[in-house]
SEKOL-448222 format. One record per residue (C-alpha): x, y, z. Coordinates in steps of 0.5 Angstrom, whole numbers, padded with zeros to 4 digits, always signed. Layout:
<rs>
XYZ;...
</rs>
This chain:
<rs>
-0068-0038-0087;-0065-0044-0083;-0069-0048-0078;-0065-0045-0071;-0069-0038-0074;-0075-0041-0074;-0074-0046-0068;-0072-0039-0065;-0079-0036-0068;-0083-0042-0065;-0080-0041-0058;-0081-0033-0058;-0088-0033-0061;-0089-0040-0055;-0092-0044-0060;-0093-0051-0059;-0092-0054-0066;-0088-0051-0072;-0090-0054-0079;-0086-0054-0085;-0088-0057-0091;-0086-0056-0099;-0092-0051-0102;-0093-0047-0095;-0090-0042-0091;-0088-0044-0085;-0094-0045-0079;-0094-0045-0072;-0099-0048-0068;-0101-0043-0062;-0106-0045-0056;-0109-0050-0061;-0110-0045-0067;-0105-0045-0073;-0102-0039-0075;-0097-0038-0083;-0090-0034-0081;-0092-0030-0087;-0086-0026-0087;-0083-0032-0090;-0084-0034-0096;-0087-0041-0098;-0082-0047-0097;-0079-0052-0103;-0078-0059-0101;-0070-0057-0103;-0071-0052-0097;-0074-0057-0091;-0069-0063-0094;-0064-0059-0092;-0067-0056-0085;-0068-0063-0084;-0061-0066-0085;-0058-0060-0081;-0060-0063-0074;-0060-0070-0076;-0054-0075-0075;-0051-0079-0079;-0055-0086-0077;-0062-0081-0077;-0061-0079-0084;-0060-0087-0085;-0066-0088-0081;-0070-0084-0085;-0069-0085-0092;-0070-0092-0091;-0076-0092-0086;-0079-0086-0089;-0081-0083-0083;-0077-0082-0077;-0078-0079-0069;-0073-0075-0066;-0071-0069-0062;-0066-0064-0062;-0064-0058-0057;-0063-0051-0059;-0059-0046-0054;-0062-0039-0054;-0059-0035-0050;-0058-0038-0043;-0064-0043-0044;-0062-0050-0048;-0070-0052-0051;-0072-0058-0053;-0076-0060-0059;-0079-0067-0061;-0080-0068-0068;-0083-0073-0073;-0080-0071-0080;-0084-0075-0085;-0085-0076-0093;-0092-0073-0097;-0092-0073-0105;-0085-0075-0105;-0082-0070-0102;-0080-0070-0094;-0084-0065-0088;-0083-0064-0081;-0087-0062-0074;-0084-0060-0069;-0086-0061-0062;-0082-0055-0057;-0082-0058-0050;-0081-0052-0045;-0074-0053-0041;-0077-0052-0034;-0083-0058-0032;-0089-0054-0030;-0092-0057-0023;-0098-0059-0022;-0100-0053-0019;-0097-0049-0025;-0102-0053-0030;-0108-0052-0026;-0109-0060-0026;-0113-0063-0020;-0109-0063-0013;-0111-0071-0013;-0105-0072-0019;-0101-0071-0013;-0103-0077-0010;-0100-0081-0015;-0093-0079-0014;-0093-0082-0008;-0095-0089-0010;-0090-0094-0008;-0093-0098-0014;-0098-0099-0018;-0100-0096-0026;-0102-0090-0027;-0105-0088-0034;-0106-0082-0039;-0109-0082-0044;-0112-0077-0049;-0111-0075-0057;-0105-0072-0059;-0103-0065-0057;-0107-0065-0050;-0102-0064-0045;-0100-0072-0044;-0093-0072-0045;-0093-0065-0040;-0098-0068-0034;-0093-0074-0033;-0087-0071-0034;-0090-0065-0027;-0092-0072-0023;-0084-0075-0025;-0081-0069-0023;-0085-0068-0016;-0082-0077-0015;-0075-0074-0017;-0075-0068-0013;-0078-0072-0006;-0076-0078-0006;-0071-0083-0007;-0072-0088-0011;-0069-0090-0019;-0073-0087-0024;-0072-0091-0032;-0076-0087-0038;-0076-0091-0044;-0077-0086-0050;-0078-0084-0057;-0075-0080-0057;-0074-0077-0051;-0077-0070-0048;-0077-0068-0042;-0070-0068-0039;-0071-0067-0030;-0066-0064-0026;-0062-0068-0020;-0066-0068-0015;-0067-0074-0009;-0069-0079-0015;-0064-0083-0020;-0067-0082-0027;-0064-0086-0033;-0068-0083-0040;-0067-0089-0046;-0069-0086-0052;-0071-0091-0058;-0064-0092-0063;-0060-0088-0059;-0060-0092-0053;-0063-0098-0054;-0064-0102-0061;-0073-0103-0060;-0079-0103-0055;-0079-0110-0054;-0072-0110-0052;-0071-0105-0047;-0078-0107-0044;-0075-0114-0043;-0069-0111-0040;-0071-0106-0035;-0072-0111-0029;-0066-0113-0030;-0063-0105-0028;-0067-0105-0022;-0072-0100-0022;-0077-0097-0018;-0082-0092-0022;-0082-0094-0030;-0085-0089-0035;-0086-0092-0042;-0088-0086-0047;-0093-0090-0050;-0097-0096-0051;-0097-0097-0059;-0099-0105-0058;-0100-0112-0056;-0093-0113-0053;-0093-0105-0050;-0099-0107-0047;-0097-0113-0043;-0090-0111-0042;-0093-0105-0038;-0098-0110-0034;-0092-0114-0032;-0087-0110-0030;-0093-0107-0025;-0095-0113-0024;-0088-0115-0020;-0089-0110-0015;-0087-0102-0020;-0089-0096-0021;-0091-0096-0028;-0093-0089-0032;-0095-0090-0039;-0100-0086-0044;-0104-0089-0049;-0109-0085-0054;-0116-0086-0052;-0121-0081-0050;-0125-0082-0043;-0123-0088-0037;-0127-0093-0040;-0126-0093-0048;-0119-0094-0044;-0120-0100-0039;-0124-0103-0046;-0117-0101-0051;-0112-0105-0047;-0117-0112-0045;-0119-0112-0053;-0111-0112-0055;-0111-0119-0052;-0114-0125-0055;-0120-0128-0053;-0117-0134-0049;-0113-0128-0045;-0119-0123-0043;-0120-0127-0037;-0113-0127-0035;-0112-0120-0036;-0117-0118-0033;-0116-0120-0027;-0109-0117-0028;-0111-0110-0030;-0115-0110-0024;-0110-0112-0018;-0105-0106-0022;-0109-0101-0023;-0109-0095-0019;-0111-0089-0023;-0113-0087-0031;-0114-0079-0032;-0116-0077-0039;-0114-0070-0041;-0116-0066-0046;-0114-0057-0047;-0121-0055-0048;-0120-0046-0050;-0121-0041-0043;-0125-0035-0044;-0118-0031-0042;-0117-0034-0049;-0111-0040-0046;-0113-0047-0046;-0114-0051-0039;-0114-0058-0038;-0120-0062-0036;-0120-0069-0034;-0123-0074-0033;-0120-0079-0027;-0122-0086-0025;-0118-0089-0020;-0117-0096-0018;-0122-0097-0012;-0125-0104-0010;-0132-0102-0014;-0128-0101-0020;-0124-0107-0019;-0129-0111-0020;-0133-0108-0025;-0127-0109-0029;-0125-0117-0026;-0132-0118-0029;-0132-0115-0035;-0137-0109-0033;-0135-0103-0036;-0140-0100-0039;-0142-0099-0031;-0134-0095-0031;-0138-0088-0033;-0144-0089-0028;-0139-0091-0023;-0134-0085-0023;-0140-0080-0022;-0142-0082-0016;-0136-0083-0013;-0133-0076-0012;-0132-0077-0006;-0127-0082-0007;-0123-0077-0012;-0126-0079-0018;-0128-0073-0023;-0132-0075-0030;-0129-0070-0036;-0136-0068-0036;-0137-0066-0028;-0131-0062-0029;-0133-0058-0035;-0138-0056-0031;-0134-0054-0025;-0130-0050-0030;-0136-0046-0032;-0139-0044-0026;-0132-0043-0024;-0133-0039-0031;-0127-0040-0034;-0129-0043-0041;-0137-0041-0044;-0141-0046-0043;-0142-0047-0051;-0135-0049-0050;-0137-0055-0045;-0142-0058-0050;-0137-0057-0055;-0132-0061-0053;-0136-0066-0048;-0134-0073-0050;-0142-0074-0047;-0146-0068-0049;-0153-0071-0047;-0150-0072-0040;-0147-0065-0039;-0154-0062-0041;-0157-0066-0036;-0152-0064-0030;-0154-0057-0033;-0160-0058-0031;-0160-0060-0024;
</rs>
């Protein structure tokens, strides 16, 4: 057993995950339920070292005996096909682990993903900050790479990604695309936020925003007339407006208000929730930067954010829980599902009841 078998396994078996960790057999996590390779046997702490030190460089071992943690991606040719895979190897009870993440060669589209066709809209901002956001493994990473690859292929424009580590790789298109992954390319977040101005971009994804200075360097760089893409881990459109402003110090939450609405064009959060033909859809919620939501951010109102995208519609806003209903009169996922994975199942239930 080595790791290009069991990268070639989770390919095979279109796993998004693969697992491995010392006491278990290996695991593959598939439509969002774990599944043990149980025709191998379980793995020793010497086994996974190993694996691990087999796709890392040099400088990767280094960082990770020192760190004890560390985010990196490797590539594996099957056939014709080279795929990708994001991987975090990390220590548990003193012996090293490893999940890895498989990205698919081809960027789906937003047609393919059956995202709503609004997400097209943003591909064709001149400027503006655009966020995902959701919990891990809910298609984030996926959704931002379809609405980039639709700039790439439609417009001219120079694209700078910041990484860690670097995902999806995009074809040549009309676009000129320049892919930083963190230690590779550039030495930290701080720096090579602090220095993409300098290398004349148009549209910035920054792969996410862990922090204060994440934060605020991703509100300048939209601020100076960008495109700014960014993910962040929150869990409906308000609780994020809410995350970014409480990242700032008392004495700049009116400062960065203000800022976050000038800037602001959309927010979409997403998560997979199970379909009835046993796939996992996305359903989203969507706020987009209209002159109601300014204000209510400019003013620090934003428990009125969910009120205000149900009863903008019109406009192209969606709360998560109208398009779990859409979804179930569509009859694409059950409604015990719906209210199981509502972020408000009382509200759900009311707009059932309509």
């Amino acid at each position: 057993m080595n790791i290009r078998e069991l990268l070639e396994v989770t390919n095979t078996r279109d796993a998004s995950d693969l697992h491995l960790v010392s006491e278990y057999t290996p695991t593959l996590r598939i439509q969002g339920e774990l599944h043990e390779l149980v025709t191998f046997p379980k793995l020793l702490g010497k086994d996974i070292e190993v694996m691990i030190f087999e796709v890392l460089s040099p400088a990767q071992k280094e960082l990770l005996l020192q760190n004890r943690e560390l985010d990196f991606s490797t590539s594996l040719e099957i056939g014709e096909e080279i795929v990708r895979f994001r991987a975090n190897a990390y220590y548990q009870k003193g012996t090293l682990a490893v999940s890895f993440r498989r990205i698919p060669s081809r960027i789906p589209t937003i047609e393919e993903l059956s995202l709503p066709t609004l997400l097209h809209e943003f591909a064709k901002l001149k400027q503006g900050f655009i966020l995902l956001t959701g919990a891990s493994g809910q298609g984030k990473s996926t959704t931002l790479a379809s609405i980039i690859a639709e700039i790439n292929l439609n417009r001219k424009t120079h694209i700078i990604t910041i990484e860690d580590p670097i995902e999806y790789v995009y074809p040549k298109g009309k676009a000129m695309i320049s892919q930083k992954e963190l230690y590779q390319d550039t030495h930290s977040w701080d720096k090579a936020l602090k220095n993409v101005l300098r290398e004349d971009p148009d549209v910035v994804y920054i792969g996410e925003m862990r922090d204060f200075d994440t934060i605020s360097s991703a509100l300048t760089i939209a601020e100076t007339g960008h495109l700014v893409f960014s993910t962040l881990h929150t869990n409906s459109a308000a609780q994020t407006v809410d995350r970014i402003i409480d990242i700032f110090p008392a004495s700049a939450k009116e400062q960065v208000r203000l800022q976050l609405s000038m800037v602001l064009s959309g927010v979409v959060t997403q998560r997979l929730v199970p379909s009835i033909l046993g796939k996992r859809i996305p359903v989203c919620e969507i706020l987009l930067g209209s002159p109601s939501i300014k204000n209510i951010i400019r003013e620090g109102k934003t428990h009125l954010i969910d009120n205000t995208i149900q009863t903008s519609q019109t406009e192209g806003m969606l709360l998560f829980e109208e398009d779990l209903k859409q979804k179930v009169e569509k009859q694409l996922i059950t409604p015990e599902i719906a209210v199981e994975y509502a972020l408000r199942p009382d509200r759900y239930l009311q707009m059932m009841e309509r």
